[in-house]
C-alpha positions as CSV (number, residue, x, y, z in Angstrom):
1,X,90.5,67.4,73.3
2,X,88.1,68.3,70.6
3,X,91.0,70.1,68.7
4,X,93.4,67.4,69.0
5,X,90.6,64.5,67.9
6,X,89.2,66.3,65.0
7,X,93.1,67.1,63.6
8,X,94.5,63.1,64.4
9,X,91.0,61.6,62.6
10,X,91.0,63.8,59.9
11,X,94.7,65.4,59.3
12,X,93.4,68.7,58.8
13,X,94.9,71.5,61.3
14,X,92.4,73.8,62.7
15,X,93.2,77.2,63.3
16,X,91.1,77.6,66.5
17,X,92.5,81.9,66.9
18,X,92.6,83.1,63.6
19,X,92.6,86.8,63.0
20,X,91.3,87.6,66.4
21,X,88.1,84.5,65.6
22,X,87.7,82.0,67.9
23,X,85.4,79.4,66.9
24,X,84.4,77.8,69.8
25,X,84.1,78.8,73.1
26,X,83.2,77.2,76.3
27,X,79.9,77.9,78.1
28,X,78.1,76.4,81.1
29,X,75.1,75.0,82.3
30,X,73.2,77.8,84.9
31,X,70.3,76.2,86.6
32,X,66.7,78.1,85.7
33,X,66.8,79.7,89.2
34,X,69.7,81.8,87.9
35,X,68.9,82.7,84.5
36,X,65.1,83.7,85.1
37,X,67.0,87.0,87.3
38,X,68.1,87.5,83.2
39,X,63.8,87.5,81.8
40,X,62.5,90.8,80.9
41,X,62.7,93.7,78.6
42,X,65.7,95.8,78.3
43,X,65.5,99.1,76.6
44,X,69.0,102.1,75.7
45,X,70.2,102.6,71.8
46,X,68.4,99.4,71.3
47,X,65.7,97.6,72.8
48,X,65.7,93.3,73.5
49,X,63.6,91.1,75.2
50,X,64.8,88.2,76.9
51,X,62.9,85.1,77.4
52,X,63.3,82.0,78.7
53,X,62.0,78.4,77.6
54,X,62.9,75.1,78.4
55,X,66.2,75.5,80.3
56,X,68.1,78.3,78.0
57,X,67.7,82.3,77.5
58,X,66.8,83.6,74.5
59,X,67.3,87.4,73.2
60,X,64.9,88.8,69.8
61,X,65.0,92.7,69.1
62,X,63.0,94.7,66.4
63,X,65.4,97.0,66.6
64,X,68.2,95.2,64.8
65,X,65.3,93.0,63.5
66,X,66.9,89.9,65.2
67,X,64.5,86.7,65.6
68,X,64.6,84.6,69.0
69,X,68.3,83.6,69.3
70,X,69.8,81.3,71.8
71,X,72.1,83.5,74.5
72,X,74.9,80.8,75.4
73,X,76.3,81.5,79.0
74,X,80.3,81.8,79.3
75,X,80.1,82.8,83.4
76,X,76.9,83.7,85.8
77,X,76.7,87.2,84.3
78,X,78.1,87.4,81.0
79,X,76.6,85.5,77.6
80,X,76.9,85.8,74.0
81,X,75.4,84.9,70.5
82,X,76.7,82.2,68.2
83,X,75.1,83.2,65.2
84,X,77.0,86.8,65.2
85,X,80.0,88.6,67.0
86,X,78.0,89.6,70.4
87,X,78.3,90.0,73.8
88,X,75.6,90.4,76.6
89,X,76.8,91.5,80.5
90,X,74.7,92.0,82.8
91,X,75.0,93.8,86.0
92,X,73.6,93.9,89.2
93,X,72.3,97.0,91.5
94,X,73.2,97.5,95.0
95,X,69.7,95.3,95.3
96,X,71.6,92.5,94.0
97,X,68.8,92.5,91.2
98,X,69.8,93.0,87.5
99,X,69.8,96.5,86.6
100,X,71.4,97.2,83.1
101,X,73.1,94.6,80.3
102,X,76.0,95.8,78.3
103,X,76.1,94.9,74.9
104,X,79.2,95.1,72.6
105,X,78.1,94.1,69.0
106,X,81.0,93.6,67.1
107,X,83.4,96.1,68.4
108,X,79.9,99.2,69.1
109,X,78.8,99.7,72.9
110,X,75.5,99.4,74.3
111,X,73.9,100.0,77.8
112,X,70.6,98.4,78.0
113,X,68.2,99.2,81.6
114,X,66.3,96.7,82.8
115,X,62.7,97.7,82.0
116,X,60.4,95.3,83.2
């Protein structure tokens, strides 16, 4: 609808897959009980912390010197970042408790444990 309303008021054509870019994706809303499971530190290749303050996660790592960023949630388990090309799962152990987050930064592989 958003596509279709931005091209009739303005006349300009979108090009919503271009080159492999998608510009907008859809995400839901996960109540808090959900995403707190997500809050903690998560260490591999790189290390992240991921917090969570007034209703939405957010991921910062020294590593790749990245500041507190908003994680947007696509599904129950899989997020990613709007300001760069990056995707977060996360997976759960036999305890049904997260145990590891898989990171693909544009195209490079990451397995992250759960820490703390």
């Amino acid at each position: 609808m958003f596509k279709e309303l931005v091209e009739k008021t303005t006349g300009v054509t979108i090009p919503w897959e271009w080159e492999g870019y998608i510009p907008y994706r859809a995400t839901v809303k996960l109540p808090e009980e959900i995403l707190q499971q997500f809050v903690g530190e998560y260490d591999g290749k790189l290390r992240a912390k991921i917090s969570l303050a007034k209703g939405q996660l957010k991921v910062e790592s020294e590593t790749v010197n990245l500041p507190k960023t908003n994680l947007y949630a696509q599904n129950d388990h899989h997020f990613f970042l709007k300001v760069m090309e990056t995707e977060m799962e996360f997976v759960k152990g036999t305890d049904g408790k997260i145990e590891k987050a898989i990171l693909d930064d544009e195209g490079e592989h990451y397995e992250l444990k759960k820490i703390k």
